[in-house]
N, C-alpha and C positions, 0 to 999 in steps of 0.2 A: 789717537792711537787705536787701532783697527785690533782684537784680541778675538781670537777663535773661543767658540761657545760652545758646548752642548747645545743639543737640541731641546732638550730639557728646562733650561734657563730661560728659553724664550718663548716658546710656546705657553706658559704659564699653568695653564692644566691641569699637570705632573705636578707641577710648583706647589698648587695652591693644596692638594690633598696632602702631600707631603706636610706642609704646614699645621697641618690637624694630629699629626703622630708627634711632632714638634711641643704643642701644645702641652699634651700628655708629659710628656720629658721636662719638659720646663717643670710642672709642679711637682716630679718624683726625679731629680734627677741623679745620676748615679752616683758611689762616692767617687771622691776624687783621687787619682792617684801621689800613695806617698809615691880684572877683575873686568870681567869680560862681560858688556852686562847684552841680553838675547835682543835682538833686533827686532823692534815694534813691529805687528804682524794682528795684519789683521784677523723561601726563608720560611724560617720558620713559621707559624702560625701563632702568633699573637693577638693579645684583648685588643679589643676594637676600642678607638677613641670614643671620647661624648660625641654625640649627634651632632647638634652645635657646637663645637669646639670653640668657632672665632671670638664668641661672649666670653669663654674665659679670659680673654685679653683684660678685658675690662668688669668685672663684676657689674657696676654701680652705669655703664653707660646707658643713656639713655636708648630706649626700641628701635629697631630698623624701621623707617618710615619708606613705602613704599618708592619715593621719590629716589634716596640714598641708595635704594637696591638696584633702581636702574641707571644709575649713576656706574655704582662697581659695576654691573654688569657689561655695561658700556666699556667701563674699561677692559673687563677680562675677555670680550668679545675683539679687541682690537687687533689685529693683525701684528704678529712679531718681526714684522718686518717695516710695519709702520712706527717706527719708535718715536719719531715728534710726536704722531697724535696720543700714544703711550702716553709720553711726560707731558702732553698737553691738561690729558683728560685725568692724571694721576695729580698733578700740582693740584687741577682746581677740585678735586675733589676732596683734598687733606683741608685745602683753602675754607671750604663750604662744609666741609666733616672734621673737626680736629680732634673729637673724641670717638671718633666712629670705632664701632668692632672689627671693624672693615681693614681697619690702620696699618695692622702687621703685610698682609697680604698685597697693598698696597705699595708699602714703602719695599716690599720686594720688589713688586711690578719695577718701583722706579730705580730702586738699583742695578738692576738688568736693563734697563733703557739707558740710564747714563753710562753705565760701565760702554755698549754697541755704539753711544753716540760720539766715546769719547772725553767726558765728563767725569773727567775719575775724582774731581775736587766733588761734586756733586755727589756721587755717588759715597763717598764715603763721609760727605756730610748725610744722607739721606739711612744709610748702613747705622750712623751711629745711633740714630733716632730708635732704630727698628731692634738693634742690640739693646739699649737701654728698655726697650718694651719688653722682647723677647729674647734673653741672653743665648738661646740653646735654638735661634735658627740658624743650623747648619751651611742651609745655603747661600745667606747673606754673609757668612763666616769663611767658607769657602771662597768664594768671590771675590769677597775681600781682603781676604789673604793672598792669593795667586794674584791679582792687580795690583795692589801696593808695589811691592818689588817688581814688578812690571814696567810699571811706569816712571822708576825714577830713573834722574838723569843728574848729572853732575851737579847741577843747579837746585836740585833738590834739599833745603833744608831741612836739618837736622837727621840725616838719613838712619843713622842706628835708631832715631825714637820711631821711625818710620816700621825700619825693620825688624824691633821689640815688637809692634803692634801685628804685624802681619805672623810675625811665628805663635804669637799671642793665638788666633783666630784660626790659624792654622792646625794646631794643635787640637786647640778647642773641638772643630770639626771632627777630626780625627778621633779623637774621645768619644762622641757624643752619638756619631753618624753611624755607629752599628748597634747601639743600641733602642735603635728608634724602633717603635711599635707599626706594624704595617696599617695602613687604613682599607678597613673592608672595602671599598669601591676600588683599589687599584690590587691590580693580579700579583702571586709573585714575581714573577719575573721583569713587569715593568717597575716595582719597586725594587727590586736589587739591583736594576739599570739606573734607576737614579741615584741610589745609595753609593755604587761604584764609582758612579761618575763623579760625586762631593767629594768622595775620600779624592778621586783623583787630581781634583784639582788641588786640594788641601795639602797634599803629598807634595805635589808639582810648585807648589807654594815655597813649601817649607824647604822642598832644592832648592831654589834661587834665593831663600833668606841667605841658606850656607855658601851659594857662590858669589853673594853681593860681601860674605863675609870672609873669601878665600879660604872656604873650610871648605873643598872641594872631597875631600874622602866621606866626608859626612853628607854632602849634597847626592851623592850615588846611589845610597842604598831608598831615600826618598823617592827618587826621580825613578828609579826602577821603580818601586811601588808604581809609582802615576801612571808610567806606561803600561804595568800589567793590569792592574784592576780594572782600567776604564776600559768600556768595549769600545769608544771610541777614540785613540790614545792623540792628546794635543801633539805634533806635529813640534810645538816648540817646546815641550818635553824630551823629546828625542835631541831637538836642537842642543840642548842643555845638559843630557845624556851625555852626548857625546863629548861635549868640553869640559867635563867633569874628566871622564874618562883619559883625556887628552893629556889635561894636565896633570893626572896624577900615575901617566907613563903607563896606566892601560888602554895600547893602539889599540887593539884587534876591536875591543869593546867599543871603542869609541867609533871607528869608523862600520862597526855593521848598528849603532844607531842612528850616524849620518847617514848612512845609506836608507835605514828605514824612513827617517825623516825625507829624506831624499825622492823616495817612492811615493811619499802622497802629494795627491794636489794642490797647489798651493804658493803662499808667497813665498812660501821658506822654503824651496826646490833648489835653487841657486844656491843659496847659502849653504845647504847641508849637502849642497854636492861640492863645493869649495872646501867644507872642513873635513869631508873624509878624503881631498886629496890631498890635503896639506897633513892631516894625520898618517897616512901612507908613507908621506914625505919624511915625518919626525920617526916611525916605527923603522924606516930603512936605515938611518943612522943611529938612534938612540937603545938602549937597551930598555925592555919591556920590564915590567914593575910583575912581581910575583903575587898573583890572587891572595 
């Protein structure tokens, strides 16, 4: 399964500062608050976190040895486009590191490697590792929130525990991802571009739990979220827009998301210029649902 990414998720970068504001969150974190499925396709100024952030993962682990530093380095040097050498150089490094400080950042790397390779049983065996470390990374939570209900298929056992877990993570994100602390090495604006983009997918998530569950009036006001916040909006967000909208007899809305869907580039062109002519089609006979 081929799934459109931020840019963010794979360049790593972003990823890994973000990860140090995460930190922060993890030990202070906030309280808490009192069937169509989409076609596989491929701020304010805030305390700065500790210095070294990644040791708080682990108190008690043993010093970074210089060996281990050019090991992650190697890794985070890797091209996000080379995603074997990715999960090559990430496996053996957990292999040869199993307590490293290094770990959280890590089993990110490889969740974004497996999610681009396809690997989604990986990936969210890899996810849970890194959630049982760090409950409050966002963007392992996102990720794996919006792939879960991605990827299933009829064949998919147990699908509701499936899709408990993905609104589970979903949520979660959405909670957590505005209150995160900026970290001084990243600007505002590239940190409210990453911040935007987690909620988006979190949002884009939590629409397809509701369409996997025919709760399509409730999948609308999510999926709108996804599409506005991200500066770069998933394309099968629109997709899903618009079958929300379809089904629940708002044409006009539903075909000017096909249509946007429609206007970018990509696998999902065809498809989202088929379903605003077939919504065209239902809007000429049917009577329209009152906003």
């Amino acid at each position: 399964m081929k799934v459109k990414w931020n840019t963010w998720l794979t360049t790593g970068a972003l990823a890994m500062t973000l990860a140090a504001a995460q930190v922060t969150v993890a030990q202070n974190p906030p309280p808490a608050n009192n069937q169509n499925p989409p076609p596989a396709t491929s701020t304010d100024k805030t305390k700065n976190p500790p210095t070294n952030s990644l040791t708080l993962d682990d108190p008690n682990a043993a010093p970074v040895s210089a060996e281990e530093d050019a090991a992650f380095k190697a890794l985070s040097d890797t091209p996000s486009t080379d995603q074997a050498k990715r999960i090559e150089l990430g496996e053996a490094f957990l292999q040869k590191y199993p307590n490293s400080r290094y770990r959280s950042p890590v089993y990110g790397t490889l969740v974004m490697a497996y999610v681009q390779s396809g690997q989604v049983q990986k990936m969210e065996e890899v996810a849970d590792k890194e959630i049982a470390l760090n409950p409050n990374d966002v963007q392992v939570l996102a990720v794996v929130g919006q792939t879960l209900p991605r990827a299933m298929n009829s064949k998919t056992p147990e699908p509701e525990k499936v899709l408990a877990k993905a609104e589970q993570y979903d949520r979660k994100a959405i909670e957590l991802t505005p209150t995160l602390p900026k970290p001084a090495t990243v600007t505002d604006d590239a940190f409210s571009t990453v911040k935007n983009q987690t909620l988006g997918m979190a949002h884009g998530g939590l629409g397809l739990v509701y369409i996997r569950r025919g709760k399509f009036s409730e999948a609308i006001p999510e999926l709108n979220q996804a599409v506005t916040i991200d500066p770069t909006p998933d394309p099968v967000n629109y997709y899903l827009l618009g079958m929300a909208n379809a089904k629940t007899s708002h044409f006009d809305d539903s075909v000017a998301a096909y249509n946007k869907c429609a206007a970018m580039p990509g696998a999902m062109q065809e498809t989202c210029k088929k379903g605003a002519e077939e919504t065209k089609k239902l809007g000429a006979t049917q009577l329209s649902a009152p906003k």
